[in-house]
C-alpha positions, 0 to 999 in steps of 0.5 A, a space after each residue: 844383610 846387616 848394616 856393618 855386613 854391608 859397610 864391611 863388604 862394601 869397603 864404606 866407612 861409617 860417618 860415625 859409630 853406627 847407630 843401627 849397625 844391626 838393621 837389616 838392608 833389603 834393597 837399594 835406592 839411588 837417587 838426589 832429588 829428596 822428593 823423589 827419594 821421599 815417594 820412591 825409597 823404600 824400606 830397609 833400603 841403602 840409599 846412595 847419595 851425594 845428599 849430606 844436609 839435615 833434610 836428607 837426614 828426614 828423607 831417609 827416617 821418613 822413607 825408613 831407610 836402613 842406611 844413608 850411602 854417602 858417594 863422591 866423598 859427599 860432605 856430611 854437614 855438622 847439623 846433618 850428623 847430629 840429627 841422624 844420630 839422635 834419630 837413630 840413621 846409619 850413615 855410610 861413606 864412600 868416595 865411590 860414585 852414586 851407580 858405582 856404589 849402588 851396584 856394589 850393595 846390589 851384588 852383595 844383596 844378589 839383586 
């Protein structure tokens, strides 16, 4: 499943046009803790959040994570958004809860 497949079946919005709409999401992480995401998120995952600064931004292009899930209506910050879109992140919104949202991304993954 795509990117856009998932922010469309999942009813998130994107933070801004999807740099990546076409990258392929194999799985979910959830977690807020950076050092942990960093070690443990793997590739092509959807990692939900409630992290919206410039270092969440390296977490997920360090972890080649397909898509950022941002959850409770996180902020995204200013310097946040400029650095994903320069390195090519997707990042979604949502005002769902980080479990809530990650369930929904596994159901339409099938997991």
């Amino acid at each position: 499943m795509t990117v856009e497949e998932l922010s469309k079946a999942c009813g998130f919005i994107p933070a801004f046009p999807l740099p990546d709409p076409e990258r392929e999401v194999t799985c979910g992480f959830c977690g807020d803790l950076l050092s942990w995401a960093m070690g443990r998120a793997k590739e092509g995952s959807a990692w939900c959040t409630v992290m919206g600064s410039v270092n969440a931004v390296a977490v997920a292009s360090l972890a080649d994570a397909a898509v950022l899930v941002l959850c409770h209506e996180a902020a995204l910050m200013g310097d946040a958004a400029a650095r994903a879109q320069q390195q090519g992140i997707n990042i979604l919104r949502t005002d769902l809860p980080e479990f809530e949202a990650a369930a929904a991304v596994a159901k339409q993954l099938g997991i």
